[in-house]
Each structure stands twice: as C-alpha cells, then as structure tokens.
C-alpha positions in Angstrom: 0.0 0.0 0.0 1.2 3.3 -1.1 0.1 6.2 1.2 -0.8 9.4 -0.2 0.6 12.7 1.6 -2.0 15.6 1.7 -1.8 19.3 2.9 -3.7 19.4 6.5 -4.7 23.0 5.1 -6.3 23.7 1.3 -3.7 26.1 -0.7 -6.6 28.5 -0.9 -5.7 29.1 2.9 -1.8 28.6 2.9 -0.3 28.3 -0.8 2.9 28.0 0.9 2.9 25.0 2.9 6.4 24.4 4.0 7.1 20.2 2.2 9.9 19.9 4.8 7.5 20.0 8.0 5.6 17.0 8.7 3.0 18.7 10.9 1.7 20.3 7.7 1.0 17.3 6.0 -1.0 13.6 6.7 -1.3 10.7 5.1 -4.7 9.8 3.3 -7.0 6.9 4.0 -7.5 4.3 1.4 -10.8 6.0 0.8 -9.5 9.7 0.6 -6.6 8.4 -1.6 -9.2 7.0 -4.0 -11.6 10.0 -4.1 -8.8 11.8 -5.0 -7.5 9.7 -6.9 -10.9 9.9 -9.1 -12.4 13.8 -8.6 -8.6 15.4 -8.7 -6.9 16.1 -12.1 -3.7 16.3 -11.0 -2.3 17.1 -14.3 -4.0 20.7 -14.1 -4.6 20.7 -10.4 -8.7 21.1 -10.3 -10.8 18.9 -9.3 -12.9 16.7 -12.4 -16.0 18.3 -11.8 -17.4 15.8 -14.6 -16.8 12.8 -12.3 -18.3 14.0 -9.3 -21.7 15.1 -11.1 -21.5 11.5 -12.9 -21.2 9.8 -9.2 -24.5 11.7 -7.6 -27.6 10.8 -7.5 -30.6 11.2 -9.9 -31.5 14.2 -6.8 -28.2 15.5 -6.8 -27.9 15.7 -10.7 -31.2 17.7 -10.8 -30.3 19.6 -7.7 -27.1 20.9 -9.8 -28.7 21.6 -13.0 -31.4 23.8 -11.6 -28.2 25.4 -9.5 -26.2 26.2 -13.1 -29.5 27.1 -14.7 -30.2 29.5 -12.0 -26.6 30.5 -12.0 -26.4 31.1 -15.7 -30.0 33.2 -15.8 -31.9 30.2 -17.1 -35.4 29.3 -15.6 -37.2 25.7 -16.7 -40.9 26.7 -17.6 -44.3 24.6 -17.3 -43.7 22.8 -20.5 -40.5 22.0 -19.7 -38.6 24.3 -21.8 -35.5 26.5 -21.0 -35.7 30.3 -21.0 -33.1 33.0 -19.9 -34.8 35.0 -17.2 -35.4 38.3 -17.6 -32.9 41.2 -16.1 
C-alpha cells in the first residue's frame, strides 16, 4: 500500500505549505486516496468536476442543474422548456 501525503490545510488558505514539515502534511486513507485519486486532475490541479456530477444521485444531478440554470440566468418553464430570465 502506497500512502498518499495531503496538505492538512487547502492552498486556498496557505499556498505555501512548507514540504519539509511534517506537521503540515498527513497521510490519506484508502478512501480519501481513492476520491482523489478519481475527482482530482492532477495534471491541471482542479478537481474533475465531470466525475463528481457522474457519481451523484438522480436528486443530486437535478439539484445541480437547476443550480447552473439558475446561476447562468436560465429558468425551466411549465412545459419543460429552457428560457433565460429576464434582467
């Protein structure tokens, strides 16, 4: 088993973790290692937003599309088409 060193702190709140102290770091749990692993594209550092909507539920899907649609200025009407809002 390979363990997984992780910042105790996200780089939004300290992008300059020091790598040579060890009480800025812990190791992940086989379950951490594999969620990040799987939502974390560590070739450009974000996390794969794609995966994690493709894991949730049939609730969580719709709760996210009604987030972007409201987000975006979108509204779903009685028939069940899309329509920007009015500003």
């Amino acid at each position: 088993m390979k363990l997984t060193p992780d910042h105790k702190n996200p780089h939004s709140l300290n992008p300059d973790t020091d790598p040579k102290d060890p009480e800025k770091w812990q190791a992940l749990c086989g379950r951490h290692q594999v969620t990040k692993k799987n939502y974390w594209d560590t070739t450009t550092g974000k996390l794969n937003t794609y995966a994690i909507v493709q894991f949730a539920t049939e609730p969580e899907k719709r709760e996210v599309f009604h987030f972007l649609l409201s987000y975006f200025g979108y509204t779903i009407l009685e028939d069940g088409s899309i329509t920007r809002c009015e500003t």
